[in-house]
Structures are given as structure tokens and as C-alpha cells.
N, C-alpha and C positions, 0 to 999 in steps of 0.2 A: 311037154316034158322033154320030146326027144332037142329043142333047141335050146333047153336049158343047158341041159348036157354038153353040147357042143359049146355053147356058150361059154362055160364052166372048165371046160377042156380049153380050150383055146387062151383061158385065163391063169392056167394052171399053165399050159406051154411057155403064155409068154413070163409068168414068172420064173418062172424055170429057168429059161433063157437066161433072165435078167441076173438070177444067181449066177449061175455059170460066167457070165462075162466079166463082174462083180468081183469072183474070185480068181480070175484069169488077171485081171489087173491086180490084184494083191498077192498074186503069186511071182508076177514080177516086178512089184517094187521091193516084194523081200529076198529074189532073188539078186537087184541091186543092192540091195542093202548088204547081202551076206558078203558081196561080189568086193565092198567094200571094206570091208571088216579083213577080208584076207589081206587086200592090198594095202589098212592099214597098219597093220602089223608091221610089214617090210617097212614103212614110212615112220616109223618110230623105230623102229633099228634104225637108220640112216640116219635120223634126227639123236637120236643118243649118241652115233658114232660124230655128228659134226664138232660139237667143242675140241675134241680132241684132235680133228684133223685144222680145227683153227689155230689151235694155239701150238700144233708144230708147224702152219706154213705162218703164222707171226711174227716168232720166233727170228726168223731168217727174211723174209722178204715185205717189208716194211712200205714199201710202194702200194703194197696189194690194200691197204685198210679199208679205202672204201667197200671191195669186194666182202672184205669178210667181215666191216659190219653190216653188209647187206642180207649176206648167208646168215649173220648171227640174230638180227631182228627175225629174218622171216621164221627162224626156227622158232623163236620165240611166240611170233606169233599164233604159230604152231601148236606148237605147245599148250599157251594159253586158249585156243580153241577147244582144243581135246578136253582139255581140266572142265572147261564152263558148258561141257557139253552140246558144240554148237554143230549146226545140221554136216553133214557129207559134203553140202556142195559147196561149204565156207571152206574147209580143211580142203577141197579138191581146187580151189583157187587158190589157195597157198601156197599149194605141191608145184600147179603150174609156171607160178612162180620162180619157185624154187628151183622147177627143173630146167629153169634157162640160167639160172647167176649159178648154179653149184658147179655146172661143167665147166662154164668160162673162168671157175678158181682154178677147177684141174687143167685150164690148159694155160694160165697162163705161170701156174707152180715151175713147166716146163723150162721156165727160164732161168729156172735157180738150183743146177745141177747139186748144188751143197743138201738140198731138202733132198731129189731125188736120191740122192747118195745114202739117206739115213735109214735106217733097218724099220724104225718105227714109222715112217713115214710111207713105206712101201707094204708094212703089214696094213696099214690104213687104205691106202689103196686099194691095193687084192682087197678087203672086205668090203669096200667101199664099191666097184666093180661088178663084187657077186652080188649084194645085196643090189645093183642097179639093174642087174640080170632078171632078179627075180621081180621089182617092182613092174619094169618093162613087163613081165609077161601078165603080171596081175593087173597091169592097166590094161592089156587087150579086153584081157576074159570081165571086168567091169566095164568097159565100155561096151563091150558086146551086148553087157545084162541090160547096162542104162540105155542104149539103141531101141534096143526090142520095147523096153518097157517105154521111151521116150515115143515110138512108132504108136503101139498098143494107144495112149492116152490122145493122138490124133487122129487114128481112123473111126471110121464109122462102122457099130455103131458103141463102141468102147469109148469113144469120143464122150457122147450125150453122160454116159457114168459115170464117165470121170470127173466131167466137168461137175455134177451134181453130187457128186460126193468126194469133193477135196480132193484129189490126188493133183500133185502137183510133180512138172518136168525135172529130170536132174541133170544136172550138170557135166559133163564130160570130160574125163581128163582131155590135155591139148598134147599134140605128138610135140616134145623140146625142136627147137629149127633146125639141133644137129644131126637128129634125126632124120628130117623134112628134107635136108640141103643133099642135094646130089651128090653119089659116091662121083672121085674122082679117081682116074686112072693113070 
């Protein structure tokens, strides 16, 4: 009787365990998930603000097209992800995308002092700035979540659980290059 017990025990521990680990990984794929949901947000202001900032640097700098059918598909793109409801790490490929051709619009606007000069152009700006403020910080604090939970689904022994019941890696936003490129002085 008495190694039943233990038997029984030990059986009851290691489910136990198994819970626990179980839901340690599904605490952090929801906490990428939520992680994502904030940063989407700022990513759809941006994307709402682009036509507008298209069709005033159109307007005046006619050289720029391919750039900003490039910014204007990927929005699209975008977009039409969101609509068809497709995973985080489609919509977070797009972004990375994105966050390399939208800066290269803004700097090369620089050349066409007639856009910088216009009221409307500069209030696009400044929102366009802040909202890149706040994505920026929202991509740390997601990437942080997808880290831990991307860590969490390789070690052991959250590895063996995950692997056995579906959780699959996510995707990480990428830091833009102008970010990556050394300040200069």
C-alpha cells in the first residue's frame, strides 16, 4: 500500500509539473500576443496617416514614385492582412518592411524644401515622428515578450511541451538599419 502511495504521488507531482509548464508557455504566447495588439494599434495609425503623407510629397516631388508606390503597396499589403485576419508574424514582416522604405521617403522629402515649407506637410511629420516614438517603444516591449516566449519553447524541458502540443516560434520585429548604423559625430 505504502508504494502505491508514493507511486501515486510522484504521479500526481509529475502532472502537476506538466500543468504548470503547460501553462507557463501559454502565459507567454498571450503575453506576445497582447504585446502585439498594443504595437498594432500605433501600426495602424501610421498606416492611416500614409496616403496622406503620399499624396502631399506626390504632389511636388515626382522623381520620388517608385518610393511611394513602394510605401503605398506595402500599406496595402497591410492592410489587406489585418482584414483577412492573418497571423502576427505576416503583419510583422510587413512592418519590417516597411520600416526600411518609409524613413528613406522621409529623408529623401529633404530635398524638396517647397514640401518641407508647407504647414500640412510638417503637421504630417510631427504625427508621423510621435507615432514612430511610440511604435519604437512598443517593438522593444514585444520583442521582449516574443524573446522570453521564443527562449521558453527551446529549453528544456518546455521544449518536449511545446513541441507536443503546437506552440509555434514568433517572429521578431527587425531594428530599421537607421537605427543599427552608428551615430555619427
Amino acid at each position: 500500500m505504502h508504494g502505491l502511495q508514493t507511486i501515486g504521488l510522484g504521479v500526481l507531482g509529475f502532472v502537476l509539473i506538466l500543468i504548470f509548464l503547460y501553462n507557463s508557455l501559454v502565459y507567454k504566447r498571450n503575453q506576445a500576443a497582447q504585446a502585439f495588439a498594443s504595437i498594432d494599434t500605433y501600426l495602424k495609425k501610421r498606416y492611416d496617416l500614409i496616403p496622406n503623407l503620399v499624396s502631399a510629397v506626390k504632389a511636388y516631388a515626382t522623381h520620388e514614385r517608385q518610393t511611394l508606390e513602394e510605401v503605398t503597396a506595402l500599406r496595402e499589403r497591410y492592410v489587406a492582412a489585418d482584414r483577412s485576419g492573418n497571423s502576427a508574424d505576416t503583419k510583422v514582416d510587413i512592418e519590417n518592411q516597411i520600416a526600411e522604405v518609409l524613413p528613406e521617403l522621409m529623408a529623401r522629402v529633404e530635398a524638396y524644401p517647397e514640401i518641407k515649407a508647407g504647414d500640412h506637410f510638417l503637421r504630417l511629420q510631427h504625427t508621423l515622428s510621435d507615432i514612430e516614438a511610440h511604435i519604437a517603444a512598443a517593438r522593444r516591449f514585444y520583442n521582449s515578450a516574443v524573446t522570453e516566449y521564443n527562449n521558453a519553447l527551446e529549453m528544456f524541458p518546455t521544449n518536449v511541451i511545446a513541441s507536443s502540443c503546437g506552440f509555434k516560434p514568433r517572429v521578431l520585429f527587425k531594428i530599421p538599419s537607421r537605427e543599427r548604423a552608428a551615430v555619427r559625430i
